[in-house]
C-alpha positions in Angstrom: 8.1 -9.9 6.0 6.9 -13.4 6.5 3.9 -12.2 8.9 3.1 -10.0 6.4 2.6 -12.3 4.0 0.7 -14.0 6.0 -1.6 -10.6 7.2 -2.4 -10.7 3.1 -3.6 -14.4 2.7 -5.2 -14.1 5.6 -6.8 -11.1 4.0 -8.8 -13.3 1.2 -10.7 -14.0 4.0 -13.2 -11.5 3.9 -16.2 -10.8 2.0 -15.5 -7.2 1.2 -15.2 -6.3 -2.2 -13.8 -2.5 -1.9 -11.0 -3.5 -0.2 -9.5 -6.8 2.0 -7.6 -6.7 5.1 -5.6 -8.6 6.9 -3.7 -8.4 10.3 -2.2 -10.6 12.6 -0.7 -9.9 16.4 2.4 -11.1 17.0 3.8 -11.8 20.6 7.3 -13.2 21.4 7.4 -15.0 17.6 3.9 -16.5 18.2 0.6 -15.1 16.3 -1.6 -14.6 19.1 -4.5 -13.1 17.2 -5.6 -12.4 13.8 -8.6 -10.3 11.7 -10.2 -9.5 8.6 -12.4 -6.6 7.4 -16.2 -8.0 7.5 -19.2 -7.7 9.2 -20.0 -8.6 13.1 -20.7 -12.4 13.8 -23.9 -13.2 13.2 -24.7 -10.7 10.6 -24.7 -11.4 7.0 -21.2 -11.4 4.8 -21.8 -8.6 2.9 -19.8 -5.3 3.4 -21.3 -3.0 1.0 -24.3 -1.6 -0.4 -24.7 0.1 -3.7 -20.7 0.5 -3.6 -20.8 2.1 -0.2 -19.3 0.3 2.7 -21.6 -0.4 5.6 -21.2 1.3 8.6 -20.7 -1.3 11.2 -17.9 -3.6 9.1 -15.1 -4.2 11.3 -11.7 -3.3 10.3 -9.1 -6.2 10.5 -7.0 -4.7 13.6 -10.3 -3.8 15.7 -11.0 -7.9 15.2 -7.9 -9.2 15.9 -7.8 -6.8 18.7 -11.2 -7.9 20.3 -10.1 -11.6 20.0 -7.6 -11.1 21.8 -9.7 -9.4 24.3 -12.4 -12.3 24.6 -8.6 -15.0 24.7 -7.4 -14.0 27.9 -4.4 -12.9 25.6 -2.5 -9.8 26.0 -1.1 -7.3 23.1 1.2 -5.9 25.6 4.7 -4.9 23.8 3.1 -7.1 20.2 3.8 -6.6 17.0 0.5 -5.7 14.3 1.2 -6.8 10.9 -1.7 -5.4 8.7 -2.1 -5.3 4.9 -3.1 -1.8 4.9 -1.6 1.8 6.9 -4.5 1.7 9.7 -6.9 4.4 10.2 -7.2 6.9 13.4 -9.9 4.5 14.9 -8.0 1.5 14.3 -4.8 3.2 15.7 -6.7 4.4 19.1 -7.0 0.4 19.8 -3.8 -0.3 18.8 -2.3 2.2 20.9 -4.4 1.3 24.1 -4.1 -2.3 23.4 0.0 -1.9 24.2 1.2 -2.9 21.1 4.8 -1.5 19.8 5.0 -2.0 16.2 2.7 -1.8 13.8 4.4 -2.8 10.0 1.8 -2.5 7.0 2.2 -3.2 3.2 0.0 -0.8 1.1 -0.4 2.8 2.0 -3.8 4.5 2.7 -4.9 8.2 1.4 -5.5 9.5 4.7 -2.1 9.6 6.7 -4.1 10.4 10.5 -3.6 6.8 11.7 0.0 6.5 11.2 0.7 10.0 12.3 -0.7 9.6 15.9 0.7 5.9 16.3 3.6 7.8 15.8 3.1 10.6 18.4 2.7 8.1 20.7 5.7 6.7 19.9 4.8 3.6 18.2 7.2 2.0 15.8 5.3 2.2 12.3 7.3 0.7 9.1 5.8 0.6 5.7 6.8 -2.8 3.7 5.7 -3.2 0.5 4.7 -6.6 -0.6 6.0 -7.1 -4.1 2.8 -7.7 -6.3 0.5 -6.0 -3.6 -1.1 -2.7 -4.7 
């Protein structure tokens, strides 16, 4: 629950007004990677445009996945805490980045994501945060 926690401050983070996200990788009790929804480094901190998100924001998990990446790190048998359920594209990194768990606090519309970390046999446990909607 505590990484979780965590996953949401670290969520305030990013410029997106829509929606925040947070998620960190966790590895043998040490966070070895974390991410926020936003825009690619270099470009400017604003995720939407005339209420519509933009199409190349990053999602929290594909930018704590790619910093691992670019670390030397591995996600191999890691835990993803993430603010939010993740969604099928998020999930395909998640599930060829090796990671095992994935626990998230607010549920997302669209159920895909969770549904194939599942088929591939990915632990996925929904934990509310108390005061998180």
């Amino acid at each position: 629950m505590r990484y979780l926690r965590m996953a949401r401050i670290w969520s305030e983070n990013s410029y997106c007004i829509r929606r925040q996200v947070g998620a960190l990788v966790v590895k043998d009790k040490m966070i070895i990677s974390d991410g926020y929804n936003g825009t690619p480094s270099g470009f400017e901190n604003v995720c939407e445009e005339d209420g519509v998100t933009k199409p190349y924001v990053l999602h929290a998990e594909a930018n704590a996945i790619t910093k691992i990446a670019r670390s030397g790190n591995n996600s191999e048998g890691a835990t993803l805490y993430v603010t939010d359920s993740p969604c099928i594209e998020c999930s395909k990194l998640i599930i060829q980045a090796g990671i095992r768990r994935v626990i998230y606090a607010r549920e997302y519309r669209l159920t895909d994501g969770v549904d194939l970390l599942r088929r591939a046999g990915i632990e996925v446990t929904h934990l509310p945060i108390e005061g998180f909607e």
